[in-house]
N, C-alpha and C positions, 0 to 999 in steps of 0.2 A: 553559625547555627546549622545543623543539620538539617538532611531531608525530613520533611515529614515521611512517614510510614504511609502508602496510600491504602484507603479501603479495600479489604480482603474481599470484599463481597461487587466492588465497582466493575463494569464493564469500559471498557476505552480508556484503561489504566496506561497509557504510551509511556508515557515517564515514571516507568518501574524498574523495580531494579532488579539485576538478570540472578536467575532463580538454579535450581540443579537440573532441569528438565523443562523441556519445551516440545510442544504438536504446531509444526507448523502444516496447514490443509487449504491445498488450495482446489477450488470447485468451478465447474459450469453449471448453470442452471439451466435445468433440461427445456424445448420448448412447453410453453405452457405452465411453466413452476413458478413464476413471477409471484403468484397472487399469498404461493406457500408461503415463499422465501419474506415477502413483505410482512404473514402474519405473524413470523415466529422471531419478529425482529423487536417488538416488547417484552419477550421471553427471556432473552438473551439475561436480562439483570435477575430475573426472578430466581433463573437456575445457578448463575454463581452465588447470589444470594444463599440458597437454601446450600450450597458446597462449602460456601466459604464458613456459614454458620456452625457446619458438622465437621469442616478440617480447617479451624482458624488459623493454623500452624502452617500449613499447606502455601498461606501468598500467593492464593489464585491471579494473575490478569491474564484477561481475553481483551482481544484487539481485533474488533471485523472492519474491514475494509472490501471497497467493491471497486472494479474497472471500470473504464469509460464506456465500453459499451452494455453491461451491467446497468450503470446509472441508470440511462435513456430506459433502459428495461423497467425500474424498478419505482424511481421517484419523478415524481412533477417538481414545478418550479423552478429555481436554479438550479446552476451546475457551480461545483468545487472550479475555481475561476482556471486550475492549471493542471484539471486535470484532463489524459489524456493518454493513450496506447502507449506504452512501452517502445520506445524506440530501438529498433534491431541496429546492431551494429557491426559493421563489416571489415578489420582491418587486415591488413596485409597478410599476418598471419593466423590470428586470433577472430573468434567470431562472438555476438553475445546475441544469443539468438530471442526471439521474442515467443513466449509462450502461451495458450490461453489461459483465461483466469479472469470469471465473473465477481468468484467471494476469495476472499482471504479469511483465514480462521488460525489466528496467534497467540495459543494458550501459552501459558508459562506460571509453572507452579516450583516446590521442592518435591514433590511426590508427581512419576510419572501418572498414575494409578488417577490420579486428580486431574489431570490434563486431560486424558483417556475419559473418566465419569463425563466432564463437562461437553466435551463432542459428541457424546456417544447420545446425551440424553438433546443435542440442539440435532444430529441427524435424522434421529427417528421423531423427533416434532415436523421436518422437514419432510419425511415419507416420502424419499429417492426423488426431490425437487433438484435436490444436486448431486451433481456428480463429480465427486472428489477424481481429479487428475494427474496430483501429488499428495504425497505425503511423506512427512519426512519429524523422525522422533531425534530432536539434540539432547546432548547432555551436554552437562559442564564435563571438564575433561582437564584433571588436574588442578594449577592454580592459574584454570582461566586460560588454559592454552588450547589452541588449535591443533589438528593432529599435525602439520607441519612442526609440531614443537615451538610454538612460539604464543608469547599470552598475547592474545585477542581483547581489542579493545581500551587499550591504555589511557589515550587519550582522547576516551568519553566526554562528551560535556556531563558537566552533572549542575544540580541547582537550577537556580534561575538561566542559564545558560543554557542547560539542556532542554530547558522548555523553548525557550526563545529558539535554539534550532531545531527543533521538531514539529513544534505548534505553530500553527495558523494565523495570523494576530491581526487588527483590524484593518487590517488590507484587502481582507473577504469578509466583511461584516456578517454575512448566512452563515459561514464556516468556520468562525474563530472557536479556536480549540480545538478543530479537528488536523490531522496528519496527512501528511503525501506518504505511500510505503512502496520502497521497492525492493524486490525477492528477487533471490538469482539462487540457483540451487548450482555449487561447486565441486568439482570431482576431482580429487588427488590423484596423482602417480606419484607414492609414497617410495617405488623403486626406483626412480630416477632422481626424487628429490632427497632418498635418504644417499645416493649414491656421490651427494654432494660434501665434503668438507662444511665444516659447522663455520667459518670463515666466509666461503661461500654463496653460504644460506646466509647469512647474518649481511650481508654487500644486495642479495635479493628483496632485502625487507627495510633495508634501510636502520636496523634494531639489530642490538645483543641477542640474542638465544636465551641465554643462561639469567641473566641479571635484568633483562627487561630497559637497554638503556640505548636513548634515541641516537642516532650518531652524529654530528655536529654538520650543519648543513654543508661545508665546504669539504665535506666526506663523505657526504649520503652518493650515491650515486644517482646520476638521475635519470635512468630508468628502473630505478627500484620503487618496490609499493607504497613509500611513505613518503618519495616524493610527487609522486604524480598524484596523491590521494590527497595533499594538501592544495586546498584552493583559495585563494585570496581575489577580493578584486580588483579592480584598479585602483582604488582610493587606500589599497594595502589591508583592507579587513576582509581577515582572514575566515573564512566559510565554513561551518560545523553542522553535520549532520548526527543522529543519534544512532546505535548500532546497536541490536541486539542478536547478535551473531551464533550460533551454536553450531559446533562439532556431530557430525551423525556418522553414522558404519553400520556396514552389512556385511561379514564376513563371509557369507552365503554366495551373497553375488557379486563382492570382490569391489565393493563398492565403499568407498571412505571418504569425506568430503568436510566442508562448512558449505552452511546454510546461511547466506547473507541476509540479512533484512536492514533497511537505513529507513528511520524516519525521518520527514526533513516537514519544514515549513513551507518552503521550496523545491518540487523536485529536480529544479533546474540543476541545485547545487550538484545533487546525485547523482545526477547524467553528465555534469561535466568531469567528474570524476571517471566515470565509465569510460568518457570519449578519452580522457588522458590516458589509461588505461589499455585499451585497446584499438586506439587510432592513434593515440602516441599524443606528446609535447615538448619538441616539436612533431608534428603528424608523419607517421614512417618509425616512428619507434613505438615503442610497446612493454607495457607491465613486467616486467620476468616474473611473475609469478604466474604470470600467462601459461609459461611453458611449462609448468608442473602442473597447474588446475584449472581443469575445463568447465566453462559455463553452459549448463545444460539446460537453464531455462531461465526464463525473464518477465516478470511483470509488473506492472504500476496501478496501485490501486489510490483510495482514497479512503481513510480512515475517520468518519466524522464523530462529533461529540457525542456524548450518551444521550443527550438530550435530543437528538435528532432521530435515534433509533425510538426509542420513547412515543414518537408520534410520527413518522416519516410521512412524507408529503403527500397526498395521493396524489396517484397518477392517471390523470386525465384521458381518458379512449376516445376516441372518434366516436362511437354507437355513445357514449357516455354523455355526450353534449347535446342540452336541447336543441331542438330546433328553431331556428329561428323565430320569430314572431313580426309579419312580415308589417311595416307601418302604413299606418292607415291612409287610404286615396282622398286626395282634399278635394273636395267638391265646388265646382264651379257654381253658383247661385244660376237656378230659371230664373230669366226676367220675367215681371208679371204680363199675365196673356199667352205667353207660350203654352203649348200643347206638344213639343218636339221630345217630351224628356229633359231629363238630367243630361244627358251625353250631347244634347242642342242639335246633332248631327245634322236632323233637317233643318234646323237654320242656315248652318254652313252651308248645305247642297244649295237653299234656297240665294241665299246672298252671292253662288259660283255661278247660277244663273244670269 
């Protein structure tokens, strides 16, 4: 049975399916912008709403997600049980550096022009609460391929599978349904990588070029991308994240890349992935695709359900909490005859005598 089609008009659409055009914006919230960023988080569905309804065609989804220290800023109550700072990575020769990043903002439409409307109209609700830090416009790029020349994304989950590794499931009962997401924005050296033999290239990925075909495990090599990318774990089940990856270029400033984004249920899965990647496995070796594209930034956000932007939790101030109500003094009974008071005190003096 096929995917259902998810609503053109939903916010926190994760398990969608990848479109000709993507805004990925990632933001700091300036001091003091808390109180914006929280109001204009019931917005969010109104405005795809009213897009989605004038470019049905279009397959708007928006995906917001917020950082760990973001959170603390923004909502009371729990916390997303795993979520947490982006871990920096440091290996021998490769580095994955750790970026900031309070909001994520994950449009993906067919029409850039529609990716563009929808930010354009949630920044100026926002009134320079934030402060975009990145920004980065994908296309699709052929059939599906990355400017390395090679199709991106093959072995997607899709279905119920792709929900199970993306989504949250009741393991965080506050959270089920929402996403872990991590961004890494990637920079090619298309001169050195085109400088390779298509043989080569094809030994670097683990994969064909041409035909899209995986190479049998006792051939893959293994420091290639598709073997250190696969994670199993010890019970042999095998670990899937969701990918919604886009190719971007600036021929201005010499700048050509993919934009990674993985949603996970876990973002452990995804970090173990990284650490294979760039700390190696066994540790001391490393990704070869390391040596062509560079990681120029990193973050880990939290992606929760529609229904939690809907009404986010408020967030509790110190000046916000009553005061105390200090409980009341129990009263010692006067015996009858006394004349000392309530507090007896001259009895006492009189009885130290």
């Amino acid at each position: 049975m096929p995917d259902a089609v998810p609503d053109p008009v939903a916010v926190q659409p994760v398990v969608a399916p990848l479109t000709n055009a993507a805004l990925f914006l990632v933001g700091t919230i300036e001091p003091g912008g808390e109180d914006a960023v929280r109001e204009v988080l019931p917005d969010l569905a109104a405005v795809a709403r009213s897009l989605g309804f004038r470019y049905p065609d279009a397959g708007l989804a928006c995906v917001t997600g917020f950082g760990s220290a973001a959170w603390d800023r923004l909502f009371g109550g729990e916390r997303p049980a795993r979520l947490h700072p982006f871990p920096e990575l440091r290996g021998r020769l490769h580095h994955a550096p750790a970026t900031p990043g309070d909001v994520l903002l994950h449009v993906r439409a067919e029409r850039m022009d529609v990716c563009y409307e929808w930010a354009a109209q949630l920044l100026t609700k926002l009134g320079g609460a934030l402060r975009i830090v990145d920004e980065t416009h994908g296309f699709r790029y052929l059939d599906h391929r990355d400017l390395l020349g090679f199709v991106d994304g093959t072995e997607n989950p899709v279905g119920d599978d792709a929900r199970s590794a993306a989504l949250v499931g009741a393991e965080d009962p506050e959270f089920e349904g929402g996403s872990y997401v991590v961004v890494q924005k990637y920079l090619h050296d298309l001169t050195s990588w085109n400088a390779l033999s298509v043989e080569e290239q094809e030994r670097v990925i683990g994969r064909t070029k041409f035909d899209d075909v995986e190479f049998p495990d006792a051939e893959k090599p293994a420091d290639s991308h598709l073997a250190l990318n696969t994670i199993t774990d010890p019970d042999g089940t095998e670990r899937d994240i969701l990918r919604a990856n886009m190719p971007f270029g600036n021929f201005g400033q010499g700048e050509f890349g993919t934009y990674f984004i993985g949603y996970a249920a876990d973002p452990d899965v995804t970090e173990r992935m990284l650490r294979n990647m760039f700390l190696g496995d066994p540790p001391g070796t490393h990704d070869r695709i390391l040596d062509f594209s560079t990681a120029v930034t990193g973050t880990l956000f939290f992606a929760p359900h529609a229904d939690f932007l809907d009404a986010p939790p408020a967030l509790i101030r110190t000046g916000d909490r009553p005061e105390p109500v200090p409980a009341p003094v129990r009263q010692e009974p006067v015996p009858a005859g006394s004349d000392h008071g309530s507090l007896r005190i001259g009895s006492l003096q009189e009885s130290a005598q």
